[in-house]
C-alpha positions as CSV (number, residue, x, y, z in Angstrom):
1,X,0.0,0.0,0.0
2,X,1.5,3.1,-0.8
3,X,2.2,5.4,2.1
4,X,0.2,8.7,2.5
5,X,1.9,12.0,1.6
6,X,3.1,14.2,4.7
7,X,2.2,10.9,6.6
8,X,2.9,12.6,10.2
9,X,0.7,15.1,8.9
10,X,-1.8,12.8,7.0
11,X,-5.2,12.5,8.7
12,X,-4.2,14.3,11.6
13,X,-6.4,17.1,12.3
14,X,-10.2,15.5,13.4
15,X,-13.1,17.5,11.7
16,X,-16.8,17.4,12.5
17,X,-18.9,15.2,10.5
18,X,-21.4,16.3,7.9
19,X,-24.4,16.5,10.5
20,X,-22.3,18.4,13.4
21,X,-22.2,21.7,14.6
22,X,-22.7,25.2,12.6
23,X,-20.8,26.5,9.3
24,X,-18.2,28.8,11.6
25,X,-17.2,25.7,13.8
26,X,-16.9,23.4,10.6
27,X,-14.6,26.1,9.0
28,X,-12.8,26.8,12.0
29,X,-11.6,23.3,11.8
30,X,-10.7,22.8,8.4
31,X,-9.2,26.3,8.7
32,X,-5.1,26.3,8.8
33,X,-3.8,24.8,5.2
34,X,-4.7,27.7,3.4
35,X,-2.5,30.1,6.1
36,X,0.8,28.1,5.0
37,X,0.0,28.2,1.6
38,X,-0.6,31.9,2.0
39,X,2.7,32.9,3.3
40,X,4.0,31.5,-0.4
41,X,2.2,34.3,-1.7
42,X,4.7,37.1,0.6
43,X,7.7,36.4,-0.1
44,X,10.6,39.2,-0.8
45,X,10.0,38.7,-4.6
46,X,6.3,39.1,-4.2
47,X,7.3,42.5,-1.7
48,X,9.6,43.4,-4.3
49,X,7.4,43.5,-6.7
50,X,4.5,45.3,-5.3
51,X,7.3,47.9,-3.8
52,X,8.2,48.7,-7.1
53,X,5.4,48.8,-8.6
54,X,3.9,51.1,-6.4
55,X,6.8,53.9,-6.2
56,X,6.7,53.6,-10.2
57,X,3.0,53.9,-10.7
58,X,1.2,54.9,-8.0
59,X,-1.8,52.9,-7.6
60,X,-2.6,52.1,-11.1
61,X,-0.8,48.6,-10.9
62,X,-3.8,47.2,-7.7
63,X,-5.9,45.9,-10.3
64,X,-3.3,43.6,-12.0
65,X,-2.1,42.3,-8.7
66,X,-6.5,41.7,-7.6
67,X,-6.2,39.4,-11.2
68,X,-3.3,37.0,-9.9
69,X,-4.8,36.9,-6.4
70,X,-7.8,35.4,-8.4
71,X,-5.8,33.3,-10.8
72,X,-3.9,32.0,-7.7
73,X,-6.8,30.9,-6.3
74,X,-8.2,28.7,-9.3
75,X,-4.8,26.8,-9.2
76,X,-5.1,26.2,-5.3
77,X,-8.5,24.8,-5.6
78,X,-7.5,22.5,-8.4
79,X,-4.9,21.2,-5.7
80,X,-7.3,20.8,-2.8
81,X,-9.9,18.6,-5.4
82,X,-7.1,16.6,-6.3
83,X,-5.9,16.0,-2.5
84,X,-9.2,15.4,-1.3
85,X,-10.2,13.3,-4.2
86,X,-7.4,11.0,-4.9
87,X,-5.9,11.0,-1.4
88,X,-2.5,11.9,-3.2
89,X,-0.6,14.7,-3.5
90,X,0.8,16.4,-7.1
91,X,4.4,14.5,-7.2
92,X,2.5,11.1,-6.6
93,X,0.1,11.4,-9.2
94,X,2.4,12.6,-11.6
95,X,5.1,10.1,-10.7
96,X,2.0,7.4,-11.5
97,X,1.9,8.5,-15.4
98,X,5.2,9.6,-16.4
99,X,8.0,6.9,-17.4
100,X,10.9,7.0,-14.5
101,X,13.5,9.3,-16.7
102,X,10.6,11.8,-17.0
103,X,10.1,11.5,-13.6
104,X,13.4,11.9,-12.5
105,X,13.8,15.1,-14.8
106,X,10.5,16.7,-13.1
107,X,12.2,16.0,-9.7
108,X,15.5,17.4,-10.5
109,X,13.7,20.3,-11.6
110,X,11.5,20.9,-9.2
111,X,14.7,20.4,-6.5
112,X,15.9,23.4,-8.1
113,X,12.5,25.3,-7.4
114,X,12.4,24.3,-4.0
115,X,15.6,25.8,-3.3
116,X,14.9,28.3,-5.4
117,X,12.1,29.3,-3.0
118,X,14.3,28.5,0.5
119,X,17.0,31.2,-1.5
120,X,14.4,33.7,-1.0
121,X,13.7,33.4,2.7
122,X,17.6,32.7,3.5
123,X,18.2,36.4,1.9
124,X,14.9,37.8,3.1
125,X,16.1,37.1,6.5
126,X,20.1,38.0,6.3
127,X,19.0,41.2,4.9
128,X,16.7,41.7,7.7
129,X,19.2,41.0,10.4
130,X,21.2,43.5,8.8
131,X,18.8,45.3,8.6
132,X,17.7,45.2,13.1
133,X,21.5,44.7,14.1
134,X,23.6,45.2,11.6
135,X,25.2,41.5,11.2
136,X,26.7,41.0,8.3
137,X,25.2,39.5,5.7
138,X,27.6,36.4,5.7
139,X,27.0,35.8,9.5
140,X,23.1,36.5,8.8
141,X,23.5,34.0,6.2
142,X,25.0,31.0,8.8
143,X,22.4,32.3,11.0
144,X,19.5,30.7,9.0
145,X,20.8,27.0,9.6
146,X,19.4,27.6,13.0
147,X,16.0,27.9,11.7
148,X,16.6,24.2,11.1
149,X,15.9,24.0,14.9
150,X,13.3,26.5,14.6
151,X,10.9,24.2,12.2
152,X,11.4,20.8,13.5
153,X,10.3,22.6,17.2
154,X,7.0,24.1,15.7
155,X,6.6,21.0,13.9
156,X,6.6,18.5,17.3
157,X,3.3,20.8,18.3
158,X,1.3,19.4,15.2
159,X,0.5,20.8,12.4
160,X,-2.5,22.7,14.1
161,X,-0.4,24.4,16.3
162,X,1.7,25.5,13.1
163,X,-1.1,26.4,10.8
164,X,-1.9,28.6,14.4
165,X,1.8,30.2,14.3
166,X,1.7,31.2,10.0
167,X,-1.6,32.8,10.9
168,X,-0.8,35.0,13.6
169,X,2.7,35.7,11.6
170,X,0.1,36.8,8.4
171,X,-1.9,39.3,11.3
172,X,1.3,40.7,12.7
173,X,3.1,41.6,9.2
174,X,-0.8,42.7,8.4
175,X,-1.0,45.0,10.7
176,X,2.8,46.1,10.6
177,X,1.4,47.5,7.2
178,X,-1.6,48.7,7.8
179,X,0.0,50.6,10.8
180,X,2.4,52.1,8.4
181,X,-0.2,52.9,5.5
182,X,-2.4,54.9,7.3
183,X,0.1,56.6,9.0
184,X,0.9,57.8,5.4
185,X,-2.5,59.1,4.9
186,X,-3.2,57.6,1.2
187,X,-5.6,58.8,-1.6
188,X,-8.5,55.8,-0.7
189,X,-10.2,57.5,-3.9
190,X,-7.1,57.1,-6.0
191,X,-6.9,53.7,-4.5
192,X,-10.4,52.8,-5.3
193,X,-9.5,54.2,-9.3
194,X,-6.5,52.0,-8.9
195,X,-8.6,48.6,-8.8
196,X,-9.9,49.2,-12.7
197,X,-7.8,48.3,-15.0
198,X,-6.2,50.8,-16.8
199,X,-5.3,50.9,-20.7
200,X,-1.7,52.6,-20.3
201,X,-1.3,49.7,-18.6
202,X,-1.0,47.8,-22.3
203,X,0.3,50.6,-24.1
204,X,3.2,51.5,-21.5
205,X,6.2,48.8,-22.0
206,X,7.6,49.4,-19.0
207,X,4.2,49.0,-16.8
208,X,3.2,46.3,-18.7
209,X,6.2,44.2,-17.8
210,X,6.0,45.3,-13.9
211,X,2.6,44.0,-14.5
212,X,3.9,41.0,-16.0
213,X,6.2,40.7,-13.4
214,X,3.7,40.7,-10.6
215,X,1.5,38.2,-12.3
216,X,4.7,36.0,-12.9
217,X,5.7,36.2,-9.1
218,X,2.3,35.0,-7.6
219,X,2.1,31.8,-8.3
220,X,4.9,29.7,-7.2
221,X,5.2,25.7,-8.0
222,X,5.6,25.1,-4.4
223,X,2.6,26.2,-3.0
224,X,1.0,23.5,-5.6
225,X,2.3,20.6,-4.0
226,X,2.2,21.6,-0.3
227,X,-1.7,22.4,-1.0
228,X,-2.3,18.9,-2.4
229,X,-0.8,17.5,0.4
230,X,-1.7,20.0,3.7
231,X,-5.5,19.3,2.0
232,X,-5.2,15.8,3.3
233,X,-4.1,16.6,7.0
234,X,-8.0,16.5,8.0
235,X,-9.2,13.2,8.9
236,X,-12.6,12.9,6.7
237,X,-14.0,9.5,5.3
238,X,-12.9,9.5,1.9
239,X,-15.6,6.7,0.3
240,X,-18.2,9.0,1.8
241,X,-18.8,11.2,-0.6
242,X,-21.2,13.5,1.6
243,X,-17.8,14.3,4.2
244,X,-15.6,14.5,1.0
245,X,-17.9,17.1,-0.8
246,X,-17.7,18.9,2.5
247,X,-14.0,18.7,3.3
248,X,-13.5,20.4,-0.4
249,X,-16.0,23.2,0.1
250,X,-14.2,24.2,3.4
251,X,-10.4,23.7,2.1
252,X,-11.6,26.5,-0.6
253,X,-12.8,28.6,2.1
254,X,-10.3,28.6,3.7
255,X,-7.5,28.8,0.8
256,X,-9.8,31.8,-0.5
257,X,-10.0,33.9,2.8
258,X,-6.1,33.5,3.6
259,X,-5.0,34.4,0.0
260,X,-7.1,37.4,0.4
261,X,-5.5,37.8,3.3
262,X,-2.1,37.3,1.2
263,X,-3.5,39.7,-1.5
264,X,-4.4,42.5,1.2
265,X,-0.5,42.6,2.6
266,X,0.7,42.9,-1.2
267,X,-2.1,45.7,-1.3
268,X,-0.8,47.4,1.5
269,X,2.7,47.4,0.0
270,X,2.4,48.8,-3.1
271,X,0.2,51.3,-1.5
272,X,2.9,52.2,0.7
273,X,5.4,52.4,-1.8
274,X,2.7,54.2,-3.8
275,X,2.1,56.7,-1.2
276,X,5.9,57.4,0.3
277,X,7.7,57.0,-2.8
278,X,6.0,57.7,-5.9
279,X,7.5,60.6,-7.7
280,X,10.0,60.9,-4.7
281,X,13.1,57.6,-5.5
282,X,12.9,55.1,-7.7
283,X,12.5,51.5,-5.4
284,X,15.2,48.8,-6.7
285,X,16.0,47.3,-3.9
286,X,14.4,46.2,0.6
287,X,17.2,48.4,1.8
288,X,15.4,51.6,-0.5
289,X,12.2,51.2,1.7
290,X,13.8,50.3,5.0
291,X,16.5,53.2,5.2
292,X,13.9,55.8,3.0
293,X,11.2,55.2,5.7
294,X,13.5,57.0,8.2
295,X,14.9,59.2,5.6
296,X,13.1,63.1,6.0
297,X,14.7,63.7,2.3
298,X,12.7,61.2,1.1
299,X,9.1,60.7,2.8
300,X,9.4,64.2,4.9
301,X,7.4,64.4,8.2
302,X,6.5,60.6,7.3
303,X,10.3,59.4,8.6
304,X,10.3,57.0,11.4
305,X,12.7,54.9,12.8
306,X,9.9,53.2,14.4
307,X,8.4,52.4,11.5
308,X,11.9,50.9,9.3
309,X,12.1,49.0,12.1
310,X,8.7,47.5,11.8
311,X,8.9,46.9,8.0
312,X,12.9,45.1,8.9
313,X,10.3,43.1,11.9
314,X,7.8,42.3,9.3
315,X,10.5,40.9,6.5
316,X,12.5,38.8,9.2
317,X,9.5,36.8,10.7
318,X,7.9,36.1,6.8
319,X,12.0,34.7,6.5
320,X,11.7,32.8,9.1
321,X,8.2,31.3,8.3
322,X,8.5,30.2,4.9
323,X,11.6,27.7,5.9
324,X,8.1,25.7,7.1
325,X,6.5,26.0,3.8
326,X,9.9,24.7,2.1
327,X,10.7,22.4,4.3
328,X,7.4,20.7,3.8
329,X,6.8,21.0,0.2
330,X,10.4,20.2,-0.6
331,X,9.6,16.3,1.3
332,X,6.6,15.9,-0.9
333,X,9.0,16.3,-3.9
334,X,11.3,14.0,-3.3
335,X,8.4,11.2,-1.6
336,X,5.9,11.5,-4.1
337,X,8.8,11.5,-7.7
338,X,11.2,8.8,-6.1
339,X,10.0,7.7,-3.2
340,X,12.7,8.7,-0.8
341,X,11.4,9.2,3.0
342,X,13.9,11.3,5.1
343,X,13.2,12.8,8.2
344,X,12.4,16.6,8.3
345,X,15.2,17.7,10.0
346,X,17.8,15.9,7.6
347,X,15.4,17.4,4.5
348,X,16.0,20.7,5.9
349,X,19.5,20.6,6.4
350,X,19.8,18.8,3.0
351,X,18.0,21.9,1.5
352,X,19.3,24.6,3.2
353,X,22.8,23.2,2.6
354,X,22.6,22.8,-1.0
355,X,21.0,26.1,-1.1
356,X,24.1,27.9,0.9
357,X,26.7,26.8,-1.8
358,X,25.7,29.2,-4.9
359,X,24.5,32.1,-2.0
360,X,28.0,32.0,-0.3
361,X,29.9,31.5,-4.2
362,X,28.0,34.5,-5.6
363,X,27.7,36.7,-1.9
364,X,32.1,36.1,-2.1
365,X,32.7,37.5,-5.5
366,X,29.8,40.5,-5.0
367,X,31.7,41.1,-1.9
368,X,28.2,41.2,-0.5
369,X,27.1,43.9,-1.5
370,X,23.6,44.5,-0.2
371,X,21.9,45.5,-2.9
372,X,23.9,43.3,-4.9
373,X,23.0,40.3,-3.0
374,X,19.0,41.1,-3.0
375,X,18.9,40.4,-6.8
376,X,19.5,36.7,-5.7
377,X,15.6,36.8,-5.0
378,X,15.2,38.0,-9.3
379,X,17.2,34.6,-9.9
380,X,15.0,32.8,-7.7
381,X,12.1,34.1,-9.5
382,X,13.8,32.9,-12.8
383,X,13.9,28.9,-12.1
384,X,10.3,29.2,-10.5
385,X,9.2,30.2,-13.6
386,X,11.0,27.8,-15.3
387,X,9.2,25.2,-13.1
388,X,5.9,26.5,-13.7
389,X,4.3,24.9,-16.2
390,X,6.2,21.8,-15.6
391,X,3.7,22.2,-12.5
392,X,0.8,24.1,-13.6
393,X,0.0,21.4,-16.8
394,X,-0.1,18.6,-15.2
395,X,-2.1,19.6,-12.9
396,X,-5.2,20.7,-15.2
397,X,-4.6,17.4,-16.7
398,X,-4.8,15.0,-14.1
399,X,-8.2,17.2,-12.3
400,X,-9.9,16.8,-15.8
401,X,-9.1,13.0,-16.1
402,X,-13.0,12.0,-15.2
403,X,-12.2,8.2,-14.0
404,X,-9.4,9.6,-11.5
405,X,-11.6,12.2,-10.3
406,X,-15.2,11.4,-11.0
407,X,-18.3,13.9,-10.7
408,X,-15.0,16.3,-9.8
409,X,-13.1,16.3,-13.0
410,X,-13.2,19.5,-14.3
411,X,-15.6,19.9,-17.3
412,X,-14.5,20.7,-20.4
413,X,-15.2,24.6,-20.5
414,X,-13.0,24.6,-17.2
415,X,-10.3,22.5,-18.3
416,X,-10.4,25.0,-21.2
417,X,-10.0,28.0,-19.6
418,X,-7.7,26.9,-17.3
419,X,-5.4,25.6,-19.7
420,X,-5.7,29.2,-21.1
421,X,-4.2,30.6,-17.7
422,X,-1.6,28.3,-17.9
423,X,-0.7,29.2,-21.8
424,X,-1.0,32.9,-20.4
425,X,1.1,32.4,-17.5
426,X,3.9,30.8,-19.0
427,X,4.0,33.6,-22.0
428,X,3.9,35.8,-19.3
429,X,6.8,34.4,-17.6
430,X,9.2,33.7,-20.7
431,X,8.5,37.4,-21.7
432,X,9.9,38.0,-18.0
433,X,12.7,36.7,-19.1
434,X,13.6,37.1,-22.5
């Protein structure tokens, strides 16, 4: 019998049956998968992005970023149905229909991704120490093998108590933000304007591919896999079709109100880097916003130390968080495409190891060089977009196969339009590129 995905995880959480207890109670308990997924969705390329985008263009660029949010959240709920459904997670399924030297390609590659995502928090949170106590970035750098230590401890919890941590982490850097937009006293009307999309945004080459860019950032190949799996970690009756109708309908909720969640934060961003520093700098870099929020040159009355200090807070705990999120959907990689169970803590010092080597190499001959060292994140962004549709097609596939997935294949109007996301998104990411 083949083992579960996540199996400490599998089937852990209890949920109410069909017939118990109200809607809030029932989505209380499914509640939690949708938190670590949503973390995915702030990382420092996704604050990068909506920084820029908002010291660029004001406002104008909200809209395109409420699009992904949406787009993101058709690809999470083809993961749930197929979690739910099948009872396995992306990797298995697609390790099931591909010969092994196909196989062994998509793992490779998505090895790459995965590390391509744990670069991202590893300089997210070096620049943040930095940042709060001025450590070098090469001692910031040895610092994140401790959150090695820091995973496997919130892990022996459960993953309730986990899914608990990510979601008071997503309320603190939420409020962090808020806190700092309002203090900036925003245009809400110009905000409001900033939700419609906007033709310039076509005829402008240089918006359109910040627009690209933030469409291109948003969905990640991780989040994919660690949904397909974290959708299983509620203990429902999967031959009863009533519970596993349910268990679906609450994993969207869920997914839905934490990636809104996700999209308000990246909201709050570019409004903040509309509102300080449109007109005033040009944003290129997390040190531009952290040392121009205390800069009276720059944002005027606005400068705070208080404030940098917050936004340096916010960008070291999101660091720290998303080694969970790695950690966990860089072991259903390597289970589910050739079957290789090792425990978390050696998968996370496997990763993060492996992940040091090019950081160090390239930190050494940059002479790390902060802002130098933060386009590490653009190169991150690069291989998750090369892994994208490697991850994205399958997956459309396999939820419209109607004898794996019964009544819950996707009909053929969905598996056509969804398709068409995934043509978009990978045009959209190769133009990125090229």
């Amino acid at each position: 019998m083949e083992k579960k995905s996540l199996d400490d995880i599998n089937g852990s959480v209890n949920v109410p049956t069909v017939y118990e207890t109200a809607f809030w109670q029932k989505f209380l308990a499914y509640s939690g998968p949708g938190a670590l997924v949503a973390v995915g969705y702030m990382d420092p390329g996704n604050w990068l992005t909506s920084l820029a985008s908002g010291s660029q263009y004001g406002y104008s660029l909200l809209g395109v970023l409420f699009v992904s949010i949406i787009v993101a959240m058709i690809m999470q709920s083809l993961s749930i149905k197929l979690g739910v459904v099948t009872r396995t997670d992306l990797a298995q399924a697609i390790a099931k229909r591909v010969p092994k030297s196909i196989r062994i390609g998509l793992w490779l590659l998505n090895e790459l991704a995965m590390m391509a995502t744990d670069l991202t928090g590893v300089v997210g949170t070096s620049i943040a120490l930095y940042f709060l106590f001025h450590l070098p970035l090469i001692i910031g750098i040895f610092l994140t093998i401790a959150d090695v230590f820091i995973v496997l401890a919130f892990l022996r919890f459960g993953i309730r108590r986990v899914e608990f941590i990510v979601l008071a982490t997503i309320l603190i850097v939420g409020t962090i933000f808020a806190v700092e937009v309002c203090r900036a006293h925003p245009s809400w009307t110009a905000i409001l304007n900033g939700l419609i999309p906007q033709s310039q945004i076509v005829i402008n080459h240089s918006e359109l591919l910040l627009s690209l860019g933030i469409i291109g950032a948003t969905i990640m190949p991780h989040n994919i896999y660690l949904h397909s799996a974290l959708a299983q970690s509620r203990r429902y009756d999967e031959h009863d079709p009533a519970q596993v109708a349910e268990t679906i309908k609450f994993a969207n909720w869920d997914s839905i109100i934490h990636l809104i969640a996700a999209l308000i934060v990246n909201a709050l961003l570019l409004i903040l880097g509309g509102t300080l520093f449109f007109h005033t700098t040009n944003l290129n870099s997390l040190a531009d916003v952290f040392y121009g929020l205390k800069d009276p040159q720059i944002v005027g009355s606005l400068s705070s130390s208080i404030m940098s200090w917050l936004f340096g807070f916010a960008l070291l705990i999101t660091g720290l968080i998303s080694s969970i999120t790695s950690t966990l959907a860089g072991q259903i990689v390597m289970e589910g495409y050739i079957n290789i169970r090792l425990p978390l803590w050696k998968r996370r010092l496997l990763t993060r190891f492996v992940t040091l080597i090019p950081i160090i190499i390239i930190g050494i001959f940059i002479r790390f060089n902060e802002q130098q060292f933060e386009q590490l994140i653009i190169y991150a962004q690069v291989i998750l977009s090369i892994a994208l549709p490697f991850t994205l097609f399958p997956l459309v596939k396999i939820t419209s196969n109607q004898k794996l997935m019964g009544k819950y294949a996707n009909h053929r109007w969905q598996a056509t339009i969804e398709y068409a996301i995934v043509i978009l998104l990978t045009g959209l990411n190769l133009s990125a590129l090229f």
